[in-house]
KOLMIMAR-406340 format. One record per residue (C-alpha): chain; residue in three letters; x, y, z. Coordinates in nm, 3 decimals. Example, Ala and Ser with C-alpha at 12.3 -4.5 7.8 and 13.67 -1.06 7.14 Angstrom:
<nodes>
[node 'A' 'ALA' [1.230 -0.450 0.780]] [node 'A' 'SER' [1.367 -0.106 0.714]] 
</nodes>
This chain:
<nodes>
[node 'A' 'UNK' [0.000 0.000 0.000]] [node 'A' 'UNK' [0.132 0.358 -0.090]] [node 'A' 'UNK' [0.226 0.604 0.227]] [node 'A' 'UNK' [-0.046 0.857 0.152]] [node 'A' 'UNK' [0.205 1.120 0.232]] [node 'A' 'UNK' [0.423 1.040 -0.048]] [node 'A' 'UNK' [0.116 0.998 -0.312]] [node 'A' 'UNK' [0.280 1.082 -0.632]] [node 'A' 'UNK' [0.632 1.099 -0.560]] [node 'A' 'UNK' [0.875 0.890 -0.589]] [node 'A' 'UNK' [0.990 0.842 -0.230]] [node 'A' 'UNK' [1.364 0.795 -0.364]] [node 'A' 'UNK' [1.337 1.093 -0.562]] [node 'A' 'UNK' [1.214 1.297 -0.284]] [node 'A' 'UNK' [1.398 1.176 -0.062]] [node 'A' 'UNK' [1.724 1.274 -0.254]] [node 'A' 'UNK' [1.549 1.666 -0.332]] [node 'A' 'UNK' [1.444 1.766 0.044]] [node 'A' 'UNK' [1.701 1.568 0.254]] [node 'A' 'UNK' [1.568 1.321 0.575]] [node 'A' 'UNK' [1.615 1.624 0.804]] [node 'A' 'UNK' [1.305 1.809 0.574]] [node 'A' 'UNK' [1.149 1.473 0.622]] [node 'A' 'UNK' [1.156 1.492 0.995]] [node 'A' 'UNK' [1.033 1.863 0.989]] [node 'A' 'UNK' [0.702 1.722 0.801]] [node 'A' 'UNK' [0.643 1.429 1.035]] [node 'A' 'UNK' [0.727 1.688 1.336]] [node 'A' 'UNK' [0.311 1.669 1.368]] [node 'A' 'UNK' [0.268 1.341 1.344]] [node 'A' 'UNK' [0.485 1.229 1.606]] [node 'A' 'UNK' [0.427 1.532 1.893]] [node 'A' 'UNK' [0.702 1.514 2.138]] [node 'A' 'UNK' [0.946 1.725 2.335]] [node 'A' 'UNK' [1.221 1.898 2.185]] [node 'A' 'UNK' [1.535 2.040 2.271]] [node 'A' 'UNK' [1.603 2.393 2.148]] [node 'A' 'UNK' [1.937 2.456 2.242]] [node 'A' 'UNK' [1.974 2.828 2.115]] [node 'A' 'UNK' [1.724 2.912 2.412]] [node 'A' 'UNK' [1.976 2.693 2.671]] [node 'A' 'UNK' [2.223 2.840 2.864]] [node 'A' 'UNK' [2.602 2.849 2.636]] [node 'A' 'UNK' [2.795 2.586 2.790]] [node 'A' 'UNK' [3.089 2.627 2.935]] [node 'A' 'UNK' [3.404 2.385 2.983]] [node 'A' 'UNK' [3.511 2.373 3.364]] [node 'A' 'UNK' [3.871 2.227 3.383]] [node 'A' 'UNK' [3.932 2.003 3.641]] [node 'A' 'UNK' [4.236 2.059 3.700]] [node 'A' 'UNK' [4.553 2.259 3.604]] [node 'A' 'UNK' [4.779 1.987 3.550]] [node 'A' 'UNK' [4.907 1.905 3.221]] [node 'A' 'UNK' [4.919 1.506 3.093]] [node 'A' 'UNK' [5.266 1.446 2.876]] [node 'A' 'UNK' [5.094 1.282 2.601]] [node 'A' 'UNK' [5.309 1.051 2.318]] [node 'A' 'UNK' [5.103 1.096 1.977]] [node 'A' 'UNK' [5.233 0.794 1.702]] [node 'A' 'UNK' [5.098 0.765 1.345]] [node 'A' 'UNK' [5.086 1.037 1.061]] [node 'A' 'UNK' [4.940 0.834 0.736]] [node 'A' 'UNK' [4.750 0.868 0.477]] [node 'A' 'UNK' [4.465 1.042 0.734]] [node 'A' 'UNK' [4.698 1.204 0.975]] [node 'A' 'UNK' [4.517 1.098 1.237]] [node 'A' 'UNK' [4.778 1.191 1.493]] [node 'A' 'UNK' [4.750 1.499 1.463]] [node 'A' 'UNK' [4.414 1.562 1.394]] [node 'A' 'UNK' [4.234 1.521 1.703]] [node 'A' 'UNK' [4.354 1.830 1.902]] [node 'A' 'UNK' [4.582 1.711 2.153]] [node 'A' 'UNK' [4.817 1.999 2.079]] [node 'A' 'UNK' [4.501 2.207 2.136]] [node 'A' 'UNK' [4.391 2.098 2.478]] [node 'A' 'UNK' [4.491 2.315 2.772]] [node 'A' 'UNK' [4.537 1.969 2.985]] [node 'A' 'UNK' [4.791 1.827 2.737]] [node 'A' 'UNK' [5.141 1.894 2.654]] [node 'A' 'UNK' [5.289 1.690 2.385]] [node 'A' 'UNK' [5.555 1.545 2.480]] [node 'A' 'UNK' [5.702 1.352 2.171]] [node 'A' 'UNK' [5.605 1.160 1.865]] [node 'A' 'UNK' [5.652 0.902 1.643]] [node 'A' 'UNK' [5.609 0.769 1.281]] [node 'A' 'UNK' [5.810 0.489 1.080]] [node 'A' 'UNK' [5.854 0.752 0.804]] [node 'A' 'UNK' [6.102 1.006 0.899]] [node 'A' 'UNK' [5.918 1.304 0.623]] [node 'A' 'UNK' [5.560 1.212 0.813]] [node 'A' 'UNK' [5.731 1.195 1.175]] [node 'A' 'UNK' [5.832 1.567 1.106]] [node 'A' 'UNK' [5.513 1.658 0.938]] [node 'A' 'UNK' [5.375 1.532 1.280]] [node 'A' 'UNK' [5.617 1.731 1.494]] [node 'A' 'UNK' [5.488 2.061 1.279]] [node 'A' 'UNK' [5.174 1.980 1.344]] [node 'A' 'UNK' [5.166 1.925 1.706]] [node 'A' 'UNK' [5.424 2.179 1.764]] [node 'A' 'UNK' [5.605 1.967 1.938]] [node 'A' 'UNK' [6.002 1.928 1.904]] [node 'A' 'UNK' [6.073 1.589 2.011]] [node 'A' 'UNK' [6.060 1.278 1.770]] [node 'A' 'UNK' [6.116 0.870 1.829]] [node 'A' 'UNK' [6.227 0.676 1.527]] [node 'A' 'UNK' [5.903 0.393 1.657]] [node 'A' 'UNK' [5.684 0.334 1.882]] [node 'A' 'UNK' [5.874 0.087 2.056]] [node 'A' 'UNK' [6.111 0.381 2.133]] [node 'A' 'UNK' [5.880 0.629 2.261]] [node 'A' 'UNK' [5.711 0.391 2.497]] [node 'A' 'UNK' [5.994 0.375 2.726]] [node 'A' 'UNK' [6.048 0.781 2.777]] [node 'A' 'UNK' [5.972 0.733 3.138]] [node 'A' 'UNK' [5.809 1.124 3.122]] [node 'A' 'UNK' [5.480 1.040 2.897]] [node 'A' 'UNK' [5.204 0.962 3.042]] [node 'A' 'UNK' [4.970 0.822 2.787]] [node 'A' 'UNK' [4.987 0.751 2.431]] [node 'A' 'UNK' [4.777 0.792 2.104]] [node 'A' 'UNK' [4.794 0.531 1.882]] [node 'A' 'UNK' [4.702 0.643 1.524]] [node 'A' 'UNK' [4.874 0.356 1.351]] [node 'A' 'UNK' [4.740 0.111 1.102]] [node 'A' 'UNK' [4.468 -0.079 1.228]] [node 'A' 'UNK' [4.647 -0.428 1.166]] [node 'A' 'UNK' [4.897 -0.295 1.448]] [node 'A' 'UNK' [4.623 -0.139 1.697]] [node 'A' 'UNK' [4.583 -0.400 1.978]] [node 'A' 'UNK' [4.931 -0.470 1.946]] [node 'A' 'UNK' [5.065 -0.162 1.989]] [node 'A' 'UNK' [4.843 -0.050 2.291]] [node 'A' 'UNK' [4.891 -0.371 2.470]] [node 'A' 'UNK' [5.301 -0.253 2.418]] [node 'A' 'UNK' [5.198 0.079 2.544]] [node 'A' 'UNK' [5.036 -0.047 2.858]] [node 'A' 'UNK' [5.298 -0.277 2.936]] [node 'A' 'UNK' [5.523 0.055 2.997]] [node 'A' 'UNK' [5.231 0.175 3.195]] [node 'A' 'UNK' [5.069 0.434 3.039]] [node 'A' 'UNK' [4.729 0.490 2.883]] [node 'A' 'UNK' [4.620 0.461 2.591]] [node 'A' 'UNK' [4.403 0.579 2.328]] [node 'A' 'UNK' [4.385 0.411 1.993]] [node 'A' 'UNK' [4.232 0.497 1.627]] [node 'A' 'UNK' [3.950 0.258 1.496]] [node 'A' 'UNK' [3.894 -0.059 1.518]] [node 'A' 'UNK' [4.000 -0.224 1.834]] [node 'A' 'UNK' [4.121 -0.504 1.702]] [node 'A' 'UNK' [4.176 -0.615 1.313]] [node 'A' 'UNK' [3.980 -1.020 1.242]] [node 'A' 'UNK' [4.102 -1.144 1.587]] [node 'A' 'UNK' [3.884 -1.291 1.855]] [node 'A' 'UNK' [4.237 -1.390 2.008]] [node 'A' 'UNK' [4.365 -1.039 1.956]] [node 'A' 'UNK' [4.058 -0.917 2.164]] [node 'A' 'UNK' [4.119 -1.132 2.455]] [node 'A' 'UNK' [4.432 -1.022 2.534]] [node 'A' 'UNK' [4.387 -0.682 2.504]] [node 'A' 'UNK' [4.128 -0.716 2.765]] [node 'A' 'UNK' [4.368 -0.925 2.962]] [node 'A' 'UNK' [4.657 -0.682 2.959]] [node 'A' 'UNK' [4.409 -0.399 3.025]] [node 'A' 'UNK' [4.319 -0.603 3.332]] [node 'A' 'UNK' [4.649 -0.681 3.434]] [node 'A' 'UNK' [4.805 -0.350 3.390]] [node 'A' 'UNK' [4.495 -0.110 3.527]] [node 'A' 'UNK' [4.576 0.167 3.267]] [node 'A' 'UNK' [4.339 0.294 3.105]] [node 'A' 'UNK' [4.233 0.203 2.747]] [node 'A' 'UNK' [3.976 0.414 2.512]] [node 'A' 'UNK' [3.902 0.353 2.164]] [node 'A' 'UNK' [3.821 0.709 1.954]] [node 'A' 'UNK' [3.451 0.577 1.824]] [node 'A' 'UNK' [3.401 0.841 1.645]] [node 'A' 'UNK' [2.999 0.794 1.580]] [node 'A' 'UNK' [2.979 0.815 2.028]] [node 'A' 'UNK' [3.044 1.137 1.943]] [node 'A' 'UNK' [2.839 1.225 1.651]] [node 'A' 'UNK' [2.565 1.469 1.768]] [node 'A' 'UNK' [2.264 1.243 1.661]] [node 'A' 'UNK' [2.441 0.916 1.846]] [node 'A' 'UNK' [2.548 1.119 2.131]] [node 'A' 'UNK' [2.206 1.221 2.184]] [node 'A' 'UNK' [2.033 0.947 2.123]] [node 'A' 'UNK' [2.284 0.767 2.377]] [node 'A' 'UNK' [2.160 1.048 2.651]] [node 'A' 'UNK' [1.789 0.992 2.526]] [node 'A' 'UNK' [1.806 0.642 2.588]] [node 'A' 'UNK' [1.973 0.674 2.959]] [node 'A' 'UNK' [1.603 0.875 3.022]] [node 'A' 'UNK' [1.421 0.605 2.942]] [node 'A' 'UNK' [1.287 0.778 2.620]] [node 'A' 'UNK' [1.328 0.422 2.399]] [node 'A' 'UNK' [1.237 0.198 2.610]] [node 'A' 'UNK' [1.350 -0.100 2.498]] [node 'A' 'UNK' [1.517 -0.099 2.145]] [node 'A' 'UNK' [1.314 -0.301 1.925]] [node 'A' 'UNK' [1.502 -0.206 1.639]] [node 'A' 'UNK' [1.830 -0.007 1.544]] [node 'A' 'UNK' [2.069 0.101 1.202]] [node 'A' 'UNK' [2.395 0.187 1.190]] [node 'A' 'UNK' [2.536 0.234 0.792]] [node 'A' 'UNK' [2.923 0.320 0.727]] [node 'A' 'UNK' [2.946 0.392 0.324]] [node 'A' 'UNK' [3.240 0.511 0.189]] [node 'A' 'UNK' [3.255 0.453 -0.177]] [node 'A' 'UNK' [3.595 0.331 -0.263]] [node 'A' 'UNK' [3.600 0.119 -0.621]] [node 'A' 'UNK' [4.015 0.130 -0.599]] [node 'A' 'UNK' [4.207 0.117 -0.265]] [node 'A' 'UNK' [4.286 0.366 -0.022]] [node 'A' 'UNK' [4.655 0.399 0.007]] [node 'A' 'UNK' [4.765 0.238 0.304]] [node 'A' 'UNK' [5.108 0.122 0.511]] [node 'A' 'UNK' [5.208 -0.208 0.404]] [node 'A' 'UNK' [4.842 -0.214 0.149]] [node 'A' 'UNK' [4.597 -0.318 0.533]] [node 'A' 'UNK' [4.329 -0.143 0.330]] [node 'A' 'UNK' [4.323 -0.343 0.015]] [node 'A' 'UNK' [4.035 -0.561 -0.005]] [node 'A' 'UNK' [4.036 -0.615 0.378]] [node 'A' 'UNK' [3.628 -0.745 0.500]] [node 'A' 'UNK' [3.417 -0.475 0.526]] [node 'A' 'UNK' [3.303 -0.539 0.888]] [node 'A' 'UNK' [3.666 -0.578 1.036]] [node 'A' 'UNK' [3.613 -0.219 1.038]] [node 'A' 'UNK' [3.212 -0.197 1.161]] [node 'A' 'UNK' [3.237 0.068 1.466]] [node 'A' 'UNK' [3.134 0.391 1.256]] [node 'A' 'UNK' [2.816 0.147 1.237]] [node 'A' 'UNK' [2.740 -0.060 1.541]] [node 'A' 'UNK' [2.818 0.228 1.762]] [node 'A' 'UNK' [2.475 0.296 1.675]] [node 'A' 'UNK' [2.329 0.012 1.926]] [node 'A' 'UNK' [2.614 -0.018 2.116]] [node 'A' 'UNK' [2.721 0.340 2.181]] [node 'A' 'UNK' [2.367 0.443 2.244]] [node 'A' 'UNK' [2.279 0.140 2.478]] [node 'A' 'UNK' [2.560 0.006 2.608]] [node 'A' 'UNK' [2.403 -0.348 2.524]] [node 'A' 'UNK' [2.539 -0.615 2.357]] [node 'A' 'UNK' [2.500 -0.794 2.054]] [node 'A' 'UNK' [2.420 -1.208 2.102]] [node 'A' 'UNK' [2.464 -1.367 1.752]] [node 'A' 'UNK' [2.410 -1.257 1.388]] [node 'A' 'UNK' [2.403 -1.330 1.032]] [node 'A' 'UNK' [2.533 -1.164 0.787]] [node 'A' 'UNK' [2.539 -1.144 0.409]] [node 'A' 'UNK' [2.838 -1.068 0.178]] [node 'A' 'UNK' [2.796 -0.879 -0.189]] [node 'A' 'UNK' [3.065 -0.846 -0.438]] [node 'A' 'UNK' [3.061 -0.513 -0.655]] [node 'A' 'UNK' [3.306 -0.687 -0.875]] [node 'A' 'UNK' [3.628 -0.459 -0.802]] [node 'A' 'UNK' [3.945 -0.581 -0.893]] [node 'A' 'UNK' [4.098 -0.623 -0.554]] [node 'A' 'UNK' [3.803 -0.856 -0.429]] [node 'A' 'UNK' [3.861 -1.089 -0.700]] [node 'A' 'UNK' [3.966 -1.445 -0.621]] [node 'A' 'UNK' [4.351 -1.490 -0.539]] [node 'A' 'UNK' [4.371 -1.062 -0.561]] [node 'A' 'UNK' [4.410 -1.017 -0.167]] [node 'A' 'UNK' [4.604 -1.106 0.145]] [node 'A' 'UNK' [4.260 -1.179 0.307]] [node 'A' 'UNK' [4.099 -1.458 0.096]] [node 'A' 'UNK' [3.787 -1.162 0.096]] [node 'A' 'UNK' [3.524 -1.167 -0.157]] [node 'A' 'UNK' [3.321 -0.883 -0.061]] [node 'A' 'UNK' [3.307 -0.500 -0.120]] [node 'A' 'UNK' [2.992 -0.488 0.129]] [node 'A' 'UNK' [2.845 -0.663 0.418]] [node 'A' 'UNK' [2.536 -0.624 0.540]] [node 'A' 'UNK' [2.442 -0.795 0.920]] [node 'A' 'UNK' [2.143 -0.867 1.126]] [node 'A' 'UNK' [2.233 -0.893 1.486]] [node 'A' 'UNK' [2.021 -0.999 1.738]] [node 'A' 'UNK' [2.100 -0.780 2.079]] [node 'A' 'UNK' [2.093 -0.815 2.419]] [node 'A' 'UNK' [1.739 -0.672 2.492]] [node 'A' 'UNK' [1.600 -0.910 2.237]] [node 'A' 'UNK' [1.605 -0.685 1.914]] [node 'A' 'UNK' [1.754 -0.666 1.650]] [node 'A' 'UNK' [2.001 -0.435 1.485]] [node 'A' 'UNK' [2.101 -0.424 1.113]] [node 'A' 'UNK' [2.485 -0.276 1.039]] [node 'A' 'UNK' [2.640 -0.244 0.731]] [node 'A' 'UNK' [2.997 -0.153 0.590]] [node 'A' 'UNK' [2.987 -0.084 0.210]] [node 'A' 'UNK' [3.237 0.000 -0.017]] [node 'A' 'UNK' [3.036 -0.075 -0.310]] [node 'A' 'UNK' [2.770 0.176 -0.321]] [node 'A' 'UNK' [2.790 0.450 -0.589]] [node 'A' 'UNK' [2.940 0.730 -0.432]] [node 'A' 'UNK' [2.807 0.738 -0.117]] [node 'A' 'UNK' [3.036 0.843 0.161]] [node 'A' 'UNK' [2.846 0.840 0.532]] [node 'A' 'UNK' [2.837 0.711 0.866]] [node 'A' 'UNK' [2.469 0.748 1.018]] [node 'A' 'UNK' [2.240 0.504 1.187]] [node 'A' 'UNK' [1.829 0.502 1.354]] [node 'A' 'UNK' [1.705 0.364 1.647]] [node 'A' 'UNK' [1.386 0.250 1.712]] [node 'A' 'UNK' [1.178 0.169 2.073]] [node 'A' 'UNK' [0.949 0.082 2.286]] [node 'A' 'UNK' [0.853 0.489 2.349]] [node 'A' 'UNK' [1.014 0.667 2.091]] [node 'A' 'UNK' [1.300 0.655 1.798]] [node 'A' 'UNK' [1.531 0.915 1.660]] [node 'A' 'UNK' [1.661 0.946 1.300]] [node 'A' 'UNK' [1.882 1.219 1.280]] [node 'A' 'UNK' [1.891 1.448 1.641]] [node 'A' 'UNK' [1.471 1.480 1.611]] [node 'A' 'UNK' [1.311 1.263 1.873]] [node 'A' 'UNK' [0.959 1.132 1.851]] [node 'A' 'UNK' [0.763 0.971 2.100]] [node 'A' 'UNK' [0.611 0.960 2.457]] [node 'A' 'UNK' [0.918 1.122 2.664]] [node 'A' 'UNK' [0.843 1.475 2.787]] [node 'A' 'UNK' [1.161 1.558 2.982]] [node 'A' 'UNK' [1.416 1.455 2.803]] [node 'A' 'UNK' [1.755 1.529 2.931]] [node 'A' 'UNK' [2.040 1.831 2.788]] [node 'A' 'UNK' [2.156 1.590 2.484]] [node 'A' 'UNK' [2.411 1.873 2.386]] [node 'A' 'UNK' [2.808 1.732 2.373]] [node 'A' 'UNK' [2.999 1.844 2.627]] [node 'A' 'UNK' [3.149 2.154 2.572]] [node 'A' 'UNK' [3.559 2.197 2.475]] [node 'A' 'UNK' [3.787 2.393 2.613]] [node 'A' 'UNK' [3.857 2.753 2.448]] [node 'A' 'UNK' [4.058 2.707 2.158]] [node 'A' 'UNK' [4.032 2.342 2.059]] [node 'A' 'UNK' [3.835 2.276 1.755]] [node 'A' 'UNK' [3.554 2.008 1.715]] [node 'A' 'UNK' [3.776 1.863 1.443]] [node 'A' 'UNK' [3.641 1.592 1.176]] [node 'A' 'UNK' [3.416 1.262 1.134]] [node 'A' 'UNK' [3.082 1.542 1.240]] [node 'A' 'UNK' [3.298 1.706 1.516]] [node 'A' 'UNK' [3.414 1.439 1.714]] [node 'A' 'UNK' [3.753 1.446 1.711]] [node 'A' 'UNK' [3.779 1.731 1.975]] [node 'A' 'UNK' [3.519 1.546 2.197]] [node 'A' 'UNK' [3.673 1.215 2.207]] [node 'A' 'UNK' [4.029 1.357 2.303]] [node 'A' 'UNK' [3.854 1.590 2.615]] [node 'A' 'UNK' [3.690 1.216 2.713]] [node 'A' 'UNK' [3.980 1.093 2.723]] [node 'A' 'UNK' [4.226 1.328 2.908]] [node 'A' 'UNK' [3.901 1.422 3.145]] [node 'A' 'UNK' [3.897 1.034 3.231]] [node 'A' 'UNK' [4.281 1.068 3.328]] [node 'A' 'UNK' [4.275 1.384 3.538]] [node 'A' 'UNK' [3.955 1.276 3.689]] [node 'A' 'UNK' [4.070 0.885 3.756]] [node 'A' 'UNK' [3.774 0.733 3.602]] [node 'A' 'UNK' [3.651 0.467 3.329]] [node 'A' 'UNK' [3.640 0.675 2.961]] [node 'A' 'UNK' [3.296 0.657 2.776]] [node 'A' 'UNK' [3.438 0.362 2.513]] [node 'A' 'UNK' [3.643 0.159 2.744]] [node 'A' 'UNK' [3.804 -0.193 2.631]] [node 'A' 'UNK' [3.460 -0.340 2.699]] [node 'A' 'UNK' [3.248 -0.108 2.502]] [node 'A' 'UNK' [3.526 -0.106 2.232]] [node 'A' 'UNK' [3.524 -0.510 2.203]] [node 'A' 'UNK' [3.138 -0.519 2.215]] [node 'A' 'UNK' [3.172 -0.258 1.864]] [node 'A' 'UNK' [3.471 -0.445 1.740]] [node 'A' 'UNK' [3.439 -0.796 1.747]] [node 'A' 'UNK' [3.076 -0.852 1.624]] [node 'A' 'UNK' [3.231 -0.714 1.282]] [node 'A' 'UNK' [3.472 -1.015 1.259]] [node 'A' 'UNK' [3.213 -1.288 1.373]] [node 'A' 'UNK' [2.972 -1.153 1.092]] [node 'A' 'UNK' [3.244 -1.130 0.825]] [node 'A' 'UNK' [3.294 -1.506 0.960]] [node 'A' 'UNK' [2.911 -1.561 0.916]] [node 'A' 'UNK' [2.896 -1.413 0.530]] [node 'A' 'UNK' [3.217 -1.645 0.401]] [node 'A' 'UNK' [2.965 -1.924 0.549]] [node 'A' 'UNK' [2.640 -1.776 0.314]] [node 'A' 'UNK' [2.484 -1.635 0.635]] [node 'A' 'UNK' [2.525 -1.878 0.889]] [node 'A' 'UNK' [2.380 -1.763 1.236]] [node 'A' 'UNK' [2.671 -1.732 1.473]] [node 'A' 'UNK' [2.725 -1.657 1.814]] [node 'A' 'UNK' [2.950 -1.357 1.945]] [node 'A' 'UNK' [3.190 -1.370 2.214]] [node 'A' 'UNK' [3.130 -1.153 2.506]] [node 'A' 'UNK' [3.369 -0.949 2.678]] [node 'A' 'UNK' [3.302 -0.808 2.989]] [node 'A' 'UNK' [3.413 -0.671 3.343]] [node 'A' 'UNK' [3.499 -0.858 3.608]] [node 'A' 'UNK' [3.419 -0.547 3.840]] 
</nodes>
């Protein structure tokens, strides 16, 4: 049956002309609820916690420059102390961009200045658990670019191990925790304004029909879901559930590098598409796609019991819902990239150092985005299988 509201318009079409947040501004009627207006809210302001400074080691300037591109030359809490890349032209690119005049030749190096405190690791995601189980192991904390770990279950256990072992602390940069729609909807489901989550999307497109350059080629035809978080950050970010089991199905947009024999991976797919069924008893469908015609995004729904949001526009039967603004940043330190989260997640993370507590995407939360990824890749080579997923969780 046609939706009424759409009668004689092609819903892609439309879609495509006005833009979902248009789409939300129509339905605003049809769905009366509460809504935040935060130009009539007070203008946050960041409180430091403290005046002390954390020595901070920053390693990793590829093809992204990560390292330098979440602000930790720009927080008033941080003094960068030294960094690192394999690549003597990108290790001084990185010391020009963090204005910082000390260099390591590796990682390995830097971890034993006995001055730095913690440690970014913006290194290719083959190396991430790796390298921040090294970094803990000299006793600092650590947070690490995307994903936690790269198509190992084994991988995942012991960076939970050493993380237990060494009490540092450990925080994966999620960057969709931090998007303002997920961050919301994470503070709109603490309220009770879902419910239950019956249902819940999280899509990470990013066109790419020849490879991204990459150290050592990681990037080239790698599965999509070894790299799921920009998705399932969108039930697990916002609910701090956990996904049970899933099945998951595997398409091949015929690219060179996905070809039989044409990667180090054995992977056939450009896209994966999973249905996961989650803690609370829903389900949750997350995608990575390569594949899809030029369509670069990260977004993601979620649907309850009392309400849903698409987008930062809640609908449903919650009245007071809570301040779902981010936190604000200190003076001076931009929001940075990936829909201003770069600035957030490096304020989480220094705030949970100065203020001795667990940051928002601990080792648990990180494993519970991570590894569901590699047990549905593991599902599509096996046409959709249903499998379990390990959980990983604290002992405390």
């Amino acid at each position: 049956m046609a939706d009424k509201r759409f009668d004689g318009v092609d819903r892609r079409g439309f879609l495509g002309k006005v833009g979902m947040g248009s789409v939300g501004a129509m339905l605003a009627g049809a769905w009366p609820a509460a809504r935040l207006d935060a130009r009539q809210m007070p203008a946050q302001v960041w409180q430091p916690v403290s005046d002390r400074k954390v020595r901070v080691g920053i390693v990793g300037y590829g093809v992204c420059q990560f390292g330098a591109a979440f602000g930790f030359q720009d927080h008033p809490n941080v003094e960068v102390a030294a960094v690192s890349d394999l690549i003597p032209e990108r290790r001084d690119g990185l010391m020009k961009a963090c204005r910082c005049g000390k260099s390591y030749e590796s990682l390995d190096v830097l971890v034993k200045d006995p001055t730095i405190e913690a440690v970014f690791v913006a290194t290719d995601a083959p190396s991430h658990a790796r390298h921040c189980m090294e970094v803990m192991n000299h006793g600092k904390h650590v947070m690490t670019a995307v994903p936690a770990v790269w198509g190992s279950i084994e991988d995942a256990e012991k960076l939970v191990e050493t993380v237990r072992k060494t009490g540092m602390k450990y925080m994966m940069a999620e960057t969709s925790c931090f998007r303002e729609d997920c961050y919301a909807m994470r503070q709109v489901y603490r309220a009770g304004g879902f419910g239950r989550v019956i249902y819940s999307e999280g899509e990470y497109y990013h066109y790419s029909p020849t490879p991204i350059p990459s150290f050592r080629n990681w990037r080239t035809g790698s599965p999509p879901l070894w790299y799921p978080t920009h998705s399932t950050a969108y039930y697990i970010g916002v609910t701090g559930g956990r996904y049970t089991s899933v099945s998951c199905n595997g398409f091949n947009a015929g690219y060179e590098v996905f070809k039989p024999g044409a990667n180090v991976y054995e992977n056939p797919f450009t896209d994966e598409i999973a249905l996961f069924r989650t803690s609370e008893g829903g389900s949750s469908r997350m995608l990575m796609a390569k594949g899809v015609f030029e369509v670069v995004v990260e977004t993601g729904r979620v649907y309850g019991e009392k309400g849903w949001m698409e987008g930062t526009q809640y609908r449903g039967k919650a009245r007071d819902l809570p301040d779902v603004r981010r936190p604000p940043l200190p003076p001076g330190m931009p929001e940075g990239g990936h829909g201003g989260s770069h600035g957030p997640l490096t304020n989480e993370f220094i705030g949970a150092i100065l203020d001795d507590r667990e940051p928002m995407v601990n080792v648990y939360e990180a494993l519970a985005m991570t590894v569901p990824g590699v047990v549905a890749h593991q599902s599509a080579l096996r046409d959709g299988e249903t499998l379990k997923v390990p959980q990983f969780e604290s002992k405390g």
